[in-house]
Structures are given as structure tokens and as C-alpha cells.
C-alpha distance (Angstrom), angle and dihedral (degrees) to the residues before:
residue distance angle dihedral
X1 . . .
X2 3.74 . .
X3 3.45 128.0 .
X4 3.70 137.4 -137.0
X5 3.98 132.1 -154.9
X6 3.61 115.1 -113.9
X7 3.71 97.9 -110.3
X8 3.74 113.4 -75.9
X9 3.62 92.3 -7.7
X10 3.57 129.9 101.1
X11 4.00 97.5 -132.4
X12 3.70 115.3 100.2
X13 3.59 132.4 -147.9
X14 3.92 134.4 -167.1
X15 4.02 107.2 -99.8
X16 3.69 90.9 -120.7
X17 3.69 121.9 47.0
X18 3.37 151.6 -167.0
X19 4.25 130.2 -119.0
X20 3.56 136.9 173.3
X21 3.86 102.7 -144.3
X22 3.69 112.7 146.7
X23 3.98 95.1 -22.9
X24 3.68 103.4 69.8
X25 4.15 121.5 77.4
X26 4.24 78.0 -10.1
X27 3.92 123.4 56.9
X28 4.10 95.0 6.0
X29 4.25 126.0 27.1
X30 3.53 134.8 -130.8
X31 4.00 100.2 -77.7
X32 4.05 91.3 51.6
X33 3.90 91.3 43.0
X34 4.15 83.7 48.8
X35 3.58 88.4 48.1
X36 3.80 94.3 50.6
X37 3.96 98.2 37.6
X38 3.70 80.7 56.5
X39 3.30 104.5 51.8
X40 3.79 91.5 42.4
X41 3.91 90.7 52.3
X42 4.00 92.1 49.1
X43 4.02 90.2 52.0
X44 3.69 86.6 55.2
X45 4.12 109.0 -86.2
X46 3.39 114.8 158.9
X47 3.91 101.5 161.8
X48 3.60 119.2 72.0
X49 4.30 124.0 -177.5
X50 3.67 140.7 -144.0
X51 3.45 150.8 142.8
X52 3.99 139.9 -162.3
X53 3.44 89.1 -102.8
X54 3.50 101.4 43.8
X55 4.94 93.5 120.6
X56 4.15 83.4 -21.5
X57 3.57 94.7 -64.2
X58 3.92 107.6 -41.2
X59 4.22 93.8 93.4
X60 4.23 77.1 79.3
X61 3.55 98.2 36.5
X62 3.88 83.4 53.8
X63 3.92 92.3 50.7
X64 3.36 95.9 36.8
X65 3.72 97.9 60.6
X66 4.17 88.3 42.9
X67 3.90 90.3 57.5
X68 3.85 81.3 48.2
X69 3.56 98.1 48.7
X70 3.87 99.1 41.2
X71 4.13 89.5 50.0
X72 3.29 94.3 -131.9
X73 4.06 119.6 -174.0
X74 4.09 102.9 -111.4
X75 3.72 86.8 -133.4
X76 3.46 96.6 54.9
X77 3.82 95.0 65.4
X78 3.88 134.2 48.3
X79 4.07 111.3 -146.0
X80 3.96 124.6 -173.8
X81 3.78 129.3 -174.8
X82 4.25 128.0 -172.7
X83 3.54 131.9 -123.5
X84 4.13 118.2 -140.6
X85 3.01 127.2 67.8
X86 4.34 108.2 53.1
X87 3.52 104.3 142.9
X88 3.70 150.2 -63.0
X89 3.89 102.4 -62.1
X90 3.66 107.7 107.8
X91 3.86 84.4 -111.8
X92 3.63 102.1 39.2
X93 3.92 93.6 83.5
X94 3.70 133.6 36.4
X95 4.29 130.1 48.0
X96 3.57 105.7 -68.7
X97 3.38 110.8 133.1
X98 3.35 88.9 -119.5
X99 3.49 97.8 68.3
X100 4.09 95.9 37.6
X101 3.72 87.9 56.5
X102 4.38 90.4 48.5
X103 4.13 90.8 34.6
X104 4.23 89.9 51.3
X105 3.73 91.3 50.4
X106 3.67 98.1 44.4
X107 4.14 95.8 47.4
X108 3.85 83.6 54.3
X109 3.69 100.7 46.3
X110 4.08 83.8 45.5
X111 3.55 85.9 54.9
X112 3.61 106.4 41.5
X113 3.58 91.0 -122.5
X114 3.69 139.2 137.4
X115 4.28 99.9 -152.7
X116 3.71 131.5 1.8
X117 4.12 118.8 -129.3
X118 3.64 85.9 -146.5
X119 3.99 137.7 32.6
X120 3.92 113.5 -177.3
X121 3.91 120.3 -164.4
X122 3.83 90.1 -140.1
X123 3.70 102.0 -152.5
X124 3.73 127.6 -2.8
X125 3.86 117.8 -99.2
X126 3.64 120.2 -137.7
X127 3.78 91.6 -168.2
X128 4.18 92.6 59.8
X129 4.01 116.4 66.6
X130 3.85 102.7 -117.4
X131 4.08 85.8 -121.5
X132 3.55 90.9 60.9
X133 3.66 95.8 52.8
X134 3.90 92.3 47.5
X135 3.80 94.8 51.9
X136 4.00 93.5 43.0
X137 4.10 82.8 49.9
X138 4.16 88.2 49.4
X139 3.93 86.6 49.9
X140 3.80 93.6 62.8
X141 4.07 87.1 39.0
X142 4.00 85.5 54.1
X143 3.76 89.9 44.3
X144 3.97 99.4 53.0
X145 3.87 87.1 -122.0
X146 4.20 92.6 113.2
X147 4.16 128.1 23.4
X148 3.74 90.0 -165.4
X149 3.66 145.6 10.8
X150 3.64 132.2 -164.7
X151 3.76 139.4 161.5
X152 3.71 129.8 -100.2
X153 4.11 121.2 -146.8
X154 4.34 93.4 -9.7
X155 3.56 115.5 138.8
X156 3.80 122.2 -105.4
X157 4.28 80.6 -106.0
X158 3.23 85.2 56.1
X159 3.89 109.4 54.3
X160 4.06 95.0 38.1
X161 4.12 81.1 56.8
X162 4.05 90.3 56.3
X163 3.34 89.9 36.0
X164 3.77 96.2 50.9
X165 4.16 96.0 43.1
X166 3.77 79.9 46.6
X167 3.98 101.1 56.6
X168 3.95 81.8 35.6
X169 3.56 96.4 61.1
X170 4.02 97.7 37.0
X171 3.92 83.3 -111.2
X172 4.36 121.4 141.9
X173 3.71 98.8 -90.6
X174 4.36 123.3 -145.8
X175 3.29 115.6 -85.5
X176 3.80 104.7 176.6
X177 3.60 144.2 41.1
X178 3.71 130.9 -164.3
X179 3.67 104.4 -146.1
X180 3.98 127.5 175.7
X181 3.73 102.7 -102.3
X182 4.39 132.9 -176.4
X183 3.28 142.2 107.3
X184 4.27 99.5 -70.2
X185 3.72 82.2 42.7
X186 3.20 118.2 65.2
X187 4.18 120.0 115.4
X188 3.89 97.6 96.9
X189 3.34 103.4 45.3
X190 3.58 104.4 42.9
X191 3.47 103.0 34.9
X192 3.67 117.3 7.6
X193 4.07 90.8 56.3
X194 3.56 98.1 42.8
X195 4.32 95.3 102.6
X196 4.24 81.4 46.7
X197 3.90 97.9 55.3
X198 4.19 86.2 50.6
X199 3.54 101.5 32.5
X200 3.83 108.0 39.6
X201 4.02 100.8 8.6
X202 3.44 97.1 -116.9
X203 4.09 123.0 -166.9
X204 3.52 118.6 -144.4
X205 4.52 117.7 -150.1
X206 3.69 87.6 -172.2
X207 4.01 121.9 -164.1
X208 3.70 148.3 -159.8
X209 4.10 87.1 30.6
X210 4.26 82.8 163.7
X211 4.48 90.5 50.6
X212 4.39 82.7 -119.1
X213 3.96 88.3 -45.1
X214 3.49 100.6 -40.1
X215 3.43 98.2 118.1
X216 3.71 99.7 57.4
X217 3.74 87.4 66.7
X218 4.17 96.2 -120.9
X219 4.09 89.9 128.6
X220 3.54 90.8 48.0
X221 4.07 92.0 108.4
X222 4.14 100.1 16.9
X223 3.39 140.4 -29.5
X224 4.02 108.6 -82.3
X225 3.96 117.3 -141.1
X226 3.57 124.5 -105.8
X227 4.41 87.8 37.3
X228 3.61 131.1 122.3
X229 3.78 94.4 -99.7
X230 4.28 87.3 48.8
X231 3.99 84.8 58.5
X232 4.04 113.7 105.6
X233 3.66 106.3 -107.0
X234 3.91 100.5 30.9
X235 3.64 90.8 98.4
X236 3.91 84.6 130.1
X237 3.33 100.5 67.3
X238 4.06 102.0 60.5
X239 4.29 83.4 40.3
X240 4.32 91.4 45.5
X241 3.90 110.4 11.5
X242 3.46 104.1 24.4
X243 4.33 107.4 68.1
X244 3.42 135.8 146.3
X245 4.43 78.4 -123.8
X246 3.58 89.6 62.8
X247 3.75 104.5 31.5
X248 3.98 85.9 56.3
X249 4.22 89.4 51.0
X250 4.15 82.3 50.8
X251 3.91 90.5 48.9
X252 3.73 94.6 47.6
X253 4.04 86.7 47.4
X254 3.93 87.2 56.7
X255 3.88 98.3 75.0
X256 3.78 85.8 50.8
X257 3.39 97.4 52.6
X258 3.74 90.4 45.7
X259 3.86 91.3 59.8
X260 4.04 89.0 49.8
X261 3.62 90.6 49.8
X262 3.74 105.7 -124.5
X263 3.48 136.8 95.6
X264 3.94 127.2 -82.0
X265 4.39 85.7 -104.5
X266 4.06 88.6 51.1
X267 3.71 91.5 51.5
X268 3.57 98.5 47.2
X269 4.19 92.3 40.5
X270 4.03 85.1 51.9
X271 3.70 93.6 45.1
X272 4.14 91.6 53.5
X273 3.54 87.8 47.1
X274 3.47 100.0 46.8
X275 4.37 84.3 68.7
X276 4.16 99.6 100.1
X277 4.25 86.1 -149.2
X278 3.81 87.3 61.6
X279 3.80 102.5 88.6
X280 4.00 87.5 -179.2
X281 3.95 140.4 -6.0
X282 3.54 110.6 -140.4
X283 4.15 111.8 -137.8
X284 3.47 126.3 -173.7
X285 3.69 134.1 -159.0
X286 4.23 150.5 -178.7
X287 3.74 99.6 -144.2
X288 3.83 140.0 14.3
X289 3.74 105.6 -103.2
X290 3.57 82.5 59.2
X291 3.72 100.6 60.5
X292 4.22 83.9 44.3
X293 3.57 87.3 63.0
X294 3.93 97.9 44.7
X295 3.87 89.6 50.9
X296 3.73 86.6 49.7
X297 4.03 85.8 68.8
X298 3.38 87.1 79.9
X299 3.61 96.2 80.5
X300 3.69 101.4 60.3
X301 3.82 95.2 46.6
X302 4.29 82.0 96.6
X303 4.18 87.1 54.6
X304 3.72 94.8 56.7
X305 4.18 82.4 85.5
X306 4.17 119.4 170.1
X307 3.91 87.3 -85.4
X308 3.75 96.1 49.0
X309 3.35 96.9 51.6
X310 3.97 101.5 43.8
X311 3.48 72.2 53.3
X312 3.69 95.8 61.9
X313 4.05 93.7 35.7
X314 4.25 80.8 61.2
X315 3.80 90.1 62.4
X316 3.52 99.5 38.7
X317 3.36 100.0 41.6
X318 3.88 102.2 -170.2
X319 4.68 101.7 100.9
X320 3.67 96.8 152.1
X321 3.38 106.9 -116.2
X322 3.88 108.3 -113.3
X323 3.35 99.1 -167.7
X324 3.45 100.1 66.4
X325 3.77 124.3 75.2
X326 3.94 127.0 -134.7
């Protein structure tokens, strides 16, 4: 495992990752999420990702009483949480300070922690001025409650704002964003970002690097029972993720793969990581021998040369065009 500063920051974090979205305290319990976390952490994991609204709440109480149980030293692991979506109080979701300061506190009792490495703003909130957002995230800074805080899904227009009122004001300023990154998702990262990785050093966390499973080619035929797109209010993903379009891209990405020797998932883990402004792609996982395999990615990221990946580009057919502005 190698491992990659955040950006301009001096924190590092293993290039693959681990989160808790939808699996933990939902789809798999605490000994399977112990399991996994384990196996993740002995292949070299240092970076592991929540949020408040990760199954209401319980995806940290899970990992929180798994870092507990396995005694692991707190410097030894980076852990990040998300601030948004808490409830349905008409405080309990948003950026107000108010609910920053409540949603900090709760993610860190949940987790049995004392500070998180990371605090993401998970969407951006059109009902909070961006100013008060930054100085309620430079209050937890000040307090030794948060290292770092970031964004999550704000547009580049959106981050050089905070990060402007924040370096205006003498105030911590973002410096990462958890974006949605894979291979039929690519705009943001690769182009609309570009002026933010030179200009303010920004990291990137980036998720869903498999599109919910799509990518690893197991919907390819039908959707199996007991997957994501099986669960009761992932109706979204056969109407948005899951179409015949993208299914034939994943098919014609299969004989590729093949002549790599991996699987569909390792090729399109290796190609997100291959990206030098991804600091780390977050994987997730329902059993052990599944995060083995993920990790194994790693060792094709040097076969995705120049040739394969123009390759690649020619079935997708979606390489942002730099060249053109916005």
C-alpha cells in the first residue's frame, strides 16, 4: 500500500480506502463490518469514511465500536464523518452553525472518539450563507474537535468561494472534496477541478469508483438478490445507473480486463487510482475476501499504460474535453 498526501496538506492517507455507505449498521452488521475493517487495516488501510447519515447514524456506531474492539492506536488511522443530512427537525439538517456544532458532537460520541481527521460538508446548502458555514467549520478546527474539513459534491464555484471568504477572514479554509468518481463519471474531477488542485491544493476522497457495483460487471445479465440495487429504496439505480447504455460500455470493458488479468472491479479500482489528483478511492465491501480482492487492484494500476487507456477512453467515449472552457 502506498500512500498519498491529501492535496496540499501534509496528512496522508492509504490510496485505497475504506467507507461505510449503505453497508455498515444497514446491509451487513457489526461482526462482518469487523471482519472487513480488519482485513482492510491488515492490507494497509489507513483511511476510513462516514457520515451522519450513513443507516441514520448506526454506520458510525458500527465503526466506532470496531475501532474500539480491535484497539487500534488513534494515530494509526485517519476517520472522517459528513455534516447534512441529521434529521427532520428544521435544524437537524443543513449548515447552520447550529447544526455543525450538534452534528460534530454526535458523529464523535457515535464513534467513541475524541476528534475527527476529517469533517466533510456533504452537500452545499443554499439556505446557510457560505461564510457562516466556513466560520462554524473554523470553530471545531479552533476547538481540536476536526483536523480538516472539506466539501462533498460542491461545485468548483463553490469551494474557491469558501475558500476565498475563508483566507479573507483569517479563517481554516477547505481543503478536500469528496466527489463521485469512475469511469462513466468523470466531468468534475478531471476537468472541472483542475484550476483547484493548482491553485488551492485541493485533495480529492473520491467515491462510488464501481457506479454502486456496476462497474464490476455483476448486473450485466440481472440484478442478483441480496445487492445494492435489490435494497428497498434503490429504485434509482436500475432507472439512472443501471442501462442497457452503460451495461454495454461494461461488456465491451470485459475483454479488456480479461487480457489484463483481473476482474471488471480491479480494472475499474486501478483505473480511478491511476488519476494523480485522487489522493484516495474510497471502496466498500460486505465480507473480507471482498476487500482482498479490491486491494489487489493495486497491482494493475502500472498496466493501464498510454495505449491501454486511450484504449479505454475509445469505449467509453466521455474524456472531458480540456480544451474547451465552461
Amino acid at each position: 500500500m502506498n500512500y498519498r498526501r491529501l492535496g496540499s496538506a501534509g496528512i496522508k492517507l492509504s490510496e485505497l480506502s475504506l467507507g461505510a455507505w449503505v453497508t455498515y449498521g444497514g446491509q451487513v452488521g457489526e461482526d462482518v463490518a469487523t471482519k472487513c475493517m480488519s482485513k482492510a487495516y491488515e492490507l494497509g488501510v489507513n483511511f476510513f469514511d462516514n457520515a451522519e447519515a450513513y443507516a441514520h447514524g448506526n454506520a458510525e456506531v458500527v465503526m466506532g465500536n470496531v475501532i474500539k474492539k480491535l484497539g487500534w492506536k488513534r494515530e494509526d488511522i485517519v476517520v472522517s464523518s459528513k455534516v447534512f443530512w441529521g434529521g427532520h427537525g428544521p435544524n437537524d439538517e443543513g449548515l447552520s452553525r447550529k447544526h455543525i456544532y450538534e452534528a460534530c458532537r454526535r458523529s464523535l460520541k457515535r464513534l467513541q472518539l475524541d476528534y475527527l481527521d476529517l469533517f466533510f460538508c456533504h452537500r452545499p446548502d443554499p439556505d446557510t450563507p457560505i461564510e457562516e458555514t466556513v466560520r462554524a467549520m473554523d470553530d471545531l478546527v479552533h476547538q481540536g474537535l476536526v483536523l480538516y474539513w472539506g466539501t462533498s459534491e460542491w461545485s468548483g464555484a463553490e469551494i474557491m468561494r469558501a475558500h476565498g471568504i475563508a483566507r479573507e477572514l483569517g479563517l481554516t479554509p477547505p481543503q478536500l472534496e469528496q466527489p463521485q468518481y469512475n469511469m462513466l463519471h468523470r466531468e468534475r474531477v478531471e476537468k472541472e477541478y483542475l484550476p483547484l488542485y493548482r491553485e488551492i491544493g485541493l485533495g480529492t476522497t473520491t467515491w462510488s469508483p464501481l457506479l454502486s457495483g456496476l462497474l464490476s460487471g455483476k448486473y450485466n445479465k440481472e440484478i442478483p438478490a441480496g445487492t445494492r440495487a435489490s435494497l428497498e429504496g434503490y429504485g434509482w439505480l436500475k432507472e439512472n445507473v443501471i442501462t442497457p447504455e452503460n451495461i454495454a460500455k461494461v461488456k465491451a470493458l470485459e475483454p479488456m480486463a480479461k487480457e489484463l488479468g483481473c476482474t471488471m472491479a480491479q480494472l475499474a479500482l486501478a483505473w480511478a487510482r491511476r488519476n494523480e489528483n485522487v489522493s484516495t478511492v474510497i471502496t466498500g465491501a460486505t465480507r473480507p475476501e471482498q476487500v482482498e480482492e479490491n486491494m489487489k487492484s493495486l497491482d494493475y494500476v502500472s498496466s493501464l499504460t498510454a495505449n491501454v487507456m486511450e484504449r479505454i477512453n475509445g469505449i467509453l467515449g466521455n474524456k472531458p474535453d480540456l480544451s474547451i472552457g465552461d
